[in-house]
N, C-alpha and C positions, 0 to 999 in steps of 0.2 A: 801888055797884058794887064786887065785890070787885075785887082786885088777879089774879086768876087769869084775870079775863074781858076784859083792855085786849086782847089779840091779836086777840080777835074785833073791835076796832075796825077792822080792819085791812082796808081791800077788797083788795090784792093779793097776791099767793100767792109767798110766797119759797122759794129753796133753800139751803141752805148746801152746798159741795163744799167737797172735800181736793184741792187739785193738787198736785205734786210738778212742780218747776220750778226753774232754774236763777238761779242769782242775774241774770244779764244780761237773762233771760225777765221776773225780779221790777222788776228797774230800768228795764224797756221800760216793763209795764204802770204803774207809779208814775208814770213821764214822761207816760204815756198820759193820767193821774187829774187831775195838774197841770196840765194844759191848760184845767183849768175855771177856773184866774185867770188875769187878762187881767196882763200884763206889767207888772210895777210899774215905773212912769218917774221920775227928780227931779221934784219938784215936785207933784207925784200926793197929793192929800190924805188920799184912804181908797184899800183895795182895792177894781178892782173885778171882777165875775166874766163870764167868754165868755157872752152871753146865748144862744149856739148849744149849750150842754152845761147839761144837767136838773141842777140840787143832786143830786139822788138819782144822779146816774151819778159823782159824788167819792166816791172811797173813802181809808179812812184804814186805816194797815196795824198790826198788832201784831205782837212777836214780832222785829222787827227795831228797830234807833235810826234816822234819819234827819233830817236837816233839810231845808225845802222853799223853795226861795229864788225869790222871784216876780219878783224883778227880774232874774235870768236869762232868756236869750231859751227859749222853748218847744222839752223836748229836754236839754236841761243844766240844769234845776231841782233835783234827784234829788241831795241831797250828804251826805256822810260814814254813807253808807249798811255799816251792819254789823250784825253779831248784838249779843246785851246783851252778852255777856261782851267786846266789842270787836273784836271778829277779824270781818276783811273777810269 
């Protein structure tokens, strides 16, 4: 198989869009994405994830830094959210 033919593996049909959005719009949907782990507790030996949210619906973002903190409650996950060059 070449390498030019794995897409066609693919049964579902994607799209890619450009939105233009506000950082607050950006740091809703992020908070939205994190809702697929389930709350890390003390004592919690692995993570683990909401069996009610598909893998395929986590997204991971580029183009901005973040860190994702699963033992926040759901909602306040979303931290030191900025561009590369640092500025909020």
């Amino acid at each position: 198989m070449a390498c030019n033919g794995h897409w066609k593996q693919y049964k579902h049909t994607n799209t890619l869009y450009k939105l233009h959005m506000t950082g607050a719009q950006l740091k809703k949907y992020m908070e939205w994405s994190a809702n697929y782990y389930n709350t890390f507790r003390p004592g919690d030996l692995t993570i683990s994830f909401n069996p009610a949210i598909r893998a395929y619906n986590y997204d991971m973002f580029e183009g901005v830094l973040y860190d994702v903190d699963i033992s926040a409650e759901p909602g306040s996950r979303i931290r030191n959210l900025t561009w590369p060059d640092g500025a909020p």
